[in-house]
C-alpha positions as CSV (number, residue, x, y, z in Angstrom):
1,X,-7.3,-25.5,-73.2
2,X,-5.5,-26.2,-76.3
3,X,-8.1,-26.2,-78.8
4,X,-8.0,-22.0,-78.3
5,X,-6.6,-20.2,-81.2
6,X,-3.7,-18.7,-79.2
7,X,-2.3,-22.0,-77.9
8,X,-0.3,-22.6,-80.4
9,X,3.6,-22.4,-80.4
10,X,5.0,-19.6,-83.0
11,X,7.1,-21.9,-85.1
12,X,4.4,-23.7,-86.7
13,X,7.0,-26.3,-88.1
14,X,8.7,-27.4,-85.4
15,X,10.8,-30.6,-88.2
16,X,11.8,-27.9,-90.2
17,X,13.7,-25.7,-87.9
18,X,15.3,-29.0,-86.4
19,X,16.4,-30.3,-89.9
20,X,17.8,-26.6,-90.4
21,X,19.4,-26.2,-87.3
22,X,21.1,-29.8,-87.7
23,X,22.2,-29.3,-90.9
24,X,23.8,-25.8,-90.4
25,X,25.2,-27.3,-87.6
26,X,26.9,-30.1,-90.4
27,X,28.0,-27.9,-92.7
28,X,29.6,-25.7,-89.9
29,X,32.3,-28.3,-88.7
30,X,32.5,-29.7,-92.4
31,X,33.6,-25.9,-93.0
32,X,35.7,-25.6,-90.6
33,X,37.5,-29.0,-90.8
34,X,37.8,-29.0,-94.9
35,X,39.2,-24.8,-93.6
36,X,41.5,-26.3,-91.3
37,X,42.8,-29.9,-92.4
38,X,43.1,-29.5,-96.1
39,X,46.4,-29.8,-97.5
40,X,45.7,-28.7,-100.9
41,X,48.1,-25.5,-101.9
42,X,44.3,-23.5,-102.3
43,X,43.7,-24.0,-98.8
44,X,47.0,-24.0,-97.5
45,X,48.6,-21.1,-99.5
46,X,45.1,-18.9,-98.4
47,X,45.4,-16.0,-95.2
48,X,43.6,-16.0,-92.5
49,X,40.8,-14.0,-93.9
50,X,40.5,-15.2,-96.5
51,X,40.0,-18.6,-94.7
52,X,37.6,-16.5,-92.3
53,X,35.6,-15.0,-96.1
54,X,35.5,-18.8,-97.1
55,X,33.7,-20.3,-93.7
56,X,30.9,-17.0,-93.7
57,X,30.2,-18.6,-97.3
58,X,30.9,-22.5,-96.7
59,X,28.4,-22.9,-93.9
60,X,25.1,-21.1,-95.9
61,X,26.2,-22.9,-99.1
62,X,26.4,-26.4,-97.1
63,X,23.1,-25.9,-95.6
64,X,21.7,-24.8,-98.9
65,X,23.4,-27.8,-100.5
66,X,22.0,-29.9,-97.6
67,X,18.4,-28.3,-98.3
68,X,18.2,-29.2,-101.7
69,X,19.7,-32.5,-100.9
70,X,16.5,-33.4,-98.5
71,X,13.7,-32.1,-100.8
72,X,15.7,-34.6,-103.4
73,X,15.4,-37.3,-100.7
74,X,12.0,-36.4,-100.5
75,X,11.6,-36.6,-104.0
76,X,12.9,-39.8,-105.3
77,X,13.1,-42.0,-102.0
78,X,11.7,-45.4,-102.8
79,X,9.0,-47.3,-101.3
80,X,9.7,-50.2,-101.6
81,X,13.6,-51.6,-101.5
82,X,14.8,-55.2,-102.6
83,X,18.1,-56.5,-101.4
84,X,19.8,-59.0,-101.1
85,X,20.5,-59.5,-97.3
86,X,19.9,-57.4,-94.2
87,X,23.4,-55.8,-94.3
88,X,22.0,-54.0,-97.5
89,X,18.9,-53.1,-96.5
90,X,20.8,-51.3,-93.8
91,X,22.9,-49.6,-95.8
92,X,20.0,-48.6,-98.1
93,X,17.9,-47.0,-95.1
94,X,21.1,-45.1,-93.9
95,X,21.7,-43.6,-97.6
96,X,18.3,-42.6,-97.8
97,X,18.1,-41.1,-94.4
98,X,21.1,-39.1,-94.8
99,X,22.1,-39.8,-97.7
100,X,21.3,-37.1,-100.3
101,X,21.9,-34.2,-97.5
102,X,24.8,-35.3,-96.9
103,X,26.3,-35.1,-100.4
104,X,24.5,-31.9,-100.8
105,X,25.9,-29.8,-97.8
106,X,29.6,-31.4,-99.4
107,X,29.4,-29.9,-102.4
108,X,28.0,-26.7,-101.1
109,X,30.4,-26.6,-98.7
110,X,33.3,-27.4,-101.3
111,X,32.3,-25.4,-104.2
112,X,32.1,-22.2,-101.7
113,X,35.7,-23.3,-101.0
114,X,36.8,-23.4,-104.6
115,X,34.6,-19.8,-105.1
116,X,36.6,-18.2,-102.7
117,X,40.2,-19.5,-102.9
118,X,40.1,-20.3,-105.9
119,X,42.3,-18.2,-108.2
């Protein structure tokens, strides 16, 4: 029955939506703990809303960030890795896993910060 034309789910991209949902997800608490823990006088000096104007900007920055940050993975991940032991071989298929992303949604995350507070 599946080979009908109709069988098929709407979201035609089913990795896609789950890397975008898990990464929005990421750069939401990043947000809201860089909104909520940071000392700096930016951040601690800022109001409420403005706090409240910075996380409606942080979290679609940080997922763009983390966006751009995969298609880089995607980009320039190597094939083949040499290391010196299995502890860096490891550490090398965790960076690129999450590597990139991760860095991304940061500084998306952080420069909405600075756009928004900053003065």
């Amino acid at each position: 029955m599946s080979d009908f034309e109709g069988s098929q789910a709407p979201n035609d991209n089913p990795a896609l939506s789950k890397s975008v949902v898990t990464w929005g997800i990421a750069a939401a608490v990043l947000s809201f703990a860089a909104l909520t823990w940071n000392n700096s006088p930016m951040v601690a000096n800022a109001s409420f809303l403005q706090k409240a104007l910075a996380f409606c900007l942080c979290t679609p920055m940080g997922l763009a960030g983390a966006l751009l940050g995969d298609g880089f993975r995607k980009f320039a991940r190597p094939d083949v890795m040499f290391t010196s032991g299995i502890g860096a071989l490891v550490w090398q298929k965790i960076f690129w896993r999450i590597g990139p992303q991760t860095i991304g949604c940061a500084v998306g995350v952080f420069t909405a910060i600075a756009l928004v507070l900053g003065k």
